[in-house]
N, C-alpha and C positions, 0 to 999 in steps of 0.2 A: 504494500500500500504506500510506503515509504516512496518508493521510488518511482509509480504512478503520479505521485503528487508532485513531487520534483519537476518529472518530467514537463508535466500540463503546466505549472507553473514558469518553470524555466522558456515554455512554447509561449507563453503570453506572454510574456516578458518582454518577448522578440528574438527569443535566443534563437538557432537553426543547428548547431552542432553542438555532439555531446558526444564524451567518453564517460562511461557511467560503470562504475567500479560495484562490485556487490560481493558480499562476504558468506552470500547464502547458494549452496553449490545446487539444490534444486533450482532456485530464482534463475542460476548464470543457465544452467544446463538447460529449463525449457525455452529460455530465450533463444539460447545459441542453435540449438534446433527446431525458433518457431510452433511448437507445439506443447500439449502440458494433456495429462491426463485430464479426463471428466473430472473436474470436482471442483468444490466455488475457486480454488484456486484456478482456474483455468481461465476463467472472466477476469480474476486478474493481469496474466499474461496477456491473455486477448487485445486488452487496452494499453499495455502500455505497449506492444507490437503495433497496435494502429499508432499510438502516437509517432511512436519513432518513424512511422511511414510518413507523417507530416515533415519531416524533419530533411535538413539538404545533407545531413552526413551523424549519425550514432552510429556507436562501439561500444558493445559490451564485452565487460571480461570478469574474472572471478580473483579474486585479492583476501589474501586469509586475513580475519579481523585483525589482527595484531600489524598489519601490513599497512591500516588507516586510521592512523590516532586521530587525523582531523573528521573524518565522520564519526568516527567512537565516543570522543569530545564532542561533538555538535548534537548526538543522538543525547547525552545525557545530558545536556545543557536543555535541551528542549522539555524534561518530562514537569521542568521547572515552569514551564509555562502554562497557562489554561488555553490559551488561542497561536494560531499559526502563526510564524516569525518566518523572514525571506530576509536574509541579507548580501546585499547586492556588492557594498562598496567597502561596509564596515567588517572588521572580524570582531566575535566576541572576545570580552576579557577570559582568562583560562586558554581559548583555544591556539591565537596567534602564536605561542611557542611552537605548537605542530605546526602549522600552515610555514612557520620558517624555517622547519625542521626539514620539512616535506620537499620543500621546493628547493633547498641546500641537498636533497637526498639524504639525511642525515638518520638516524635512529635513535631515538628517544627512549630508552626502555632501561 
């Protein structure tokens, strides 16, 4: 659902391209082969497959959680809130040591 939301969000936004990293190996696997067994999971998939069809260029790939302290930080930064947060320009307090970590390639652990 996470990443449905991103998506549709990030599309209105105006974005058009996206590498979209996920830590969950069913999520990467029915993506990566377009399909998902019957089950309410699969209306998940469905939609965010149509979205990325909106899209001029996504990539998915599969990243063990230990491998994204900056979504690991953002997911738990978030349970803090009662309503949806999008930050575009700002990083949160807590998170910018990953995001500098990240982008130096560095490992934080």
């Amino acid at each position: 659902m996470a990443m449905r939301y991103a998506l549709k969000t990030s599309i209105e936004a105006g974005f058009e391209c996206f590498e979209i990293e996920t830590d969950n190996m069913k999520l990467y696997s029915s993506l990566r082969k377009k399909v998902c067994e019957a089950t309410p999971f699969e209306k998940i998939i469905t939609d965010i497959l149509w979205l990325a069809n909106l899209c001029t260029y996504v990539s998915f790939s599969f990243v063990k959680r230990g491998g994204n302290r900056v979504a690991h930080s953002l997911a738990k930064l978030s349970s803090s809130f009662s309503e949806a947060r999008v930050w575009l320009e700002d990083i949160p307090a807590g998170v910018n040591e990953f995001v500098i970590a990240d982008l130096a390639g560095l490992n934080l652990y």
